[in-house]
N, C-alpha and C positions, 0 to 999 in steps of 0.2 A: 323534709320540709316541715317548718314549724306551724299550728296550728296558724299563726296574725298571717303568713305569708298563703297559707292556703284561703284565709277568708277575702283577702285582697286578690284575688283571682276574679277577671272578670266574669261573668255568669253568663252561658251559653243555651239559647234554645234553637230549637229546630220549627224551621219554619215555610211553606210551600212559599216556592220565587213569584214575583209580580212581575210583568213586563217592566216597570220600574228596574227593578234587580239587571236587566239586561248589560247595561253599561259593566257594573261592578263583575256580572258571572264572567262575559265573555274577559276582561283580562285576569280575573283568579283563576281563569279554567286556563288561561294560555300560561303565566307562569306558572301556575303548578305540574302542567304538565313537562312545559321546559325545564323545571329545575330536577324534577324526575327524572327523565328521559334524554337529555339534552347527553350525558354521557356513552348513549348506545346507538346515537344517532349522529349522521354527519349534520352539519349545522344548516346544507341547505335542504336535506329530509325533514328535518325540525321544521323549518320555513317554511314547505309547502304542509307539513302535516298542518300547523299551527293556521295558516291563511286559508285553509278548507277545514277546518272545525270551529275554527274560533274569532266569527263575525258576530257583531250586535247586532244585525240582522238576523240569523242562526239560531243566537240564544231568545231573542225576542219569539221566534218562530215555535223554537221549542216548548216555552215556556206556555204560550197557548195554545199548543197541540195535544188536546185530550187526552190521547193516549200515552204522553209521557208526563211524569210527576217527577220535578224538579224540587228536589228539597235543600234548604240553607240553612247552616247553623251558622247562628249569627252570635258576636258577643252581646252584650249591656247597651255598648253603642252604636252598633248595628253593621258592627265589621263581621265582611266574613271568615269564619272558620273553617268550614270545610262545604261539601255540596253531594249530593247524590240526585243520579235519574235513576228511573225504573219504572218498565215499561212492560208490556204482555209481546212478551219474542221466540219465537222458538228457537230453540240451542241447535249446534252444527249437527249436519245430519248423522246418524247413530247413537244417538245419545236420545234413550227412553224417556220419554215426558208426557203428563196428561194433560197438566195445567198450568206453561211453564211463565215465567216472569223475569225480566232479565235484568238484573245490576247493570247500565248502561255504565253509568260514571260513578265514581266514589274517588274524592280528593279529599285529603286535611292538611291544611296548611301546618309546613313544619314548628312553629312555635307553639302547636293546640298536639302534635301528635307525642301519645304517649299519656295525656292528660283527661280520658276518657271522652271525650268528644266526639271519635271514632265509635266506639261501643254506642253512643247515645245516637249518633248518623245513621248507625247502622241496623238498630232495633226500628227509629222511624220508617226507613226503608224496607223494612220486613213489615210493618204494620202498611206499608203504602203496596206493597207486592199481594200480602192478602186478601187487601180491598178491593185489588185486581182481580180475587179469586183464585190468585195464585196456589198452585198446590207443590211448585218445586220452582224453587227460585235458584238462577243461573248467572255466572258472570266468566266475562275472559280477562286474564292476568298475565302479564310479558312475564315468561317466564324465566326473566332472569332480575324479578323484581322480588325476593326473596323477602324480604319486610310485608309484603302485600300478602302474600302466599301464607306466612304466618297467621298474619290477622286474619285472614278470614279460615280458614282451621281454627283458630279461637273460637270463632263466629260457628262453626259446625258444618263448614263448606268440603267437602272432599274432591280434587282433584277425577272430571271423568273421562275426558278426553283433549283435543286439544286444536285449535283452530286457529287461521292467520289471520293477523291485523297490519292491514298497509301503515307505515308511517313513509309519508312522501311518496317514495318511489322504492321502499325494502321494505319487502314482504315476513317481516316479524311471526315471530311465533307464542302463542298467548295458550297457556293451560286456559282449558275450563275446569269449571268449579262449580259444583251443585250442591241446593241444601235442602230435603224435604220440609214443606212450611206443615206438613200435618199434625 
């Protein structure tokens, strides 16, 4: 990519959600996850997963619920690019923790992935996991989501155990991943 084509990239910040934002998360949080997922799910697992996580009621709720920090990176114009929660959770049981903080959601929409957006998502959410007092930050990844699993081993996450996550009515299986924030 040539430097004129790099400065004509829109310019992306991270930015905590308003209840404003509600409208726009809850459908970037539903296709990103369908366009993810929609291949390892039957279409109506998808539909019930999709209509029990992803209400504008839901994301409004989340968004002023204290204990979860919703973050948006938004372009110039105020599209989103990608989103993360993170939240003070404890990981599934046997997995050692003193102070743990949990990677709820991390999405990037596929036109921003690969173009560091992710890396910038995900440093914010390390600075929002420490303010938690975080001292080991945690998330669960479908483990057959191998681009994910990547990135965050980039990120310093190691694989510790591993735990299930319903979609719809199949009971999935999601690696955990842990990264010491000390």
């Amino acid at each position: 990519m040539n430097a004129d084509v790099v400065s004509q990239l829109p310019a992306v910040r991270i930015r905590r959600a308003t209840v404003a934002d509600a409208e726009a998360l809850t459908g970037f949080g539903a296709r990103t996850f369908a366009e993810t997922f929609a291949v390892d799910n039957t279409a109506e697992d998808l539909r019930l997963h999709l209509e029990s996580a992803w209400r504008p009621e839901l994301q409004r709720a989340e968004i002023l619920d204290e204990a979860l920090d919703t973050l948006l990176a938004c372009d110039e114009r105020g599209v989103l690019a990608g989103f993360a929660q993170v939240r003070a959770a404890q990981p599934p049981a046997g997995i050692a923790t003193e102070q743990p903080v949990e990677l709820k959601r991390f999405y990037v929409d596929k036109p921003w992935q690969g173009r560091g957006v992710a890396r910038m998502l995900m440093d914010a959410a390390e600075q929002a996991a420490r303010a938690r007092g975080g001292r080991e930050f945690w998330l669960g990844v479908f483990e057959r989501n191998e681009r994910a699993q990547a990135f965050y081993r980039k990120c310093g996450f190691r694989k510790v155990g591993t735990q299930i996550f319903v979609v719809g009515t199949d009971p999935q299986n999601d690696h955990v991943m842990l990264k010491e924030l000390r």
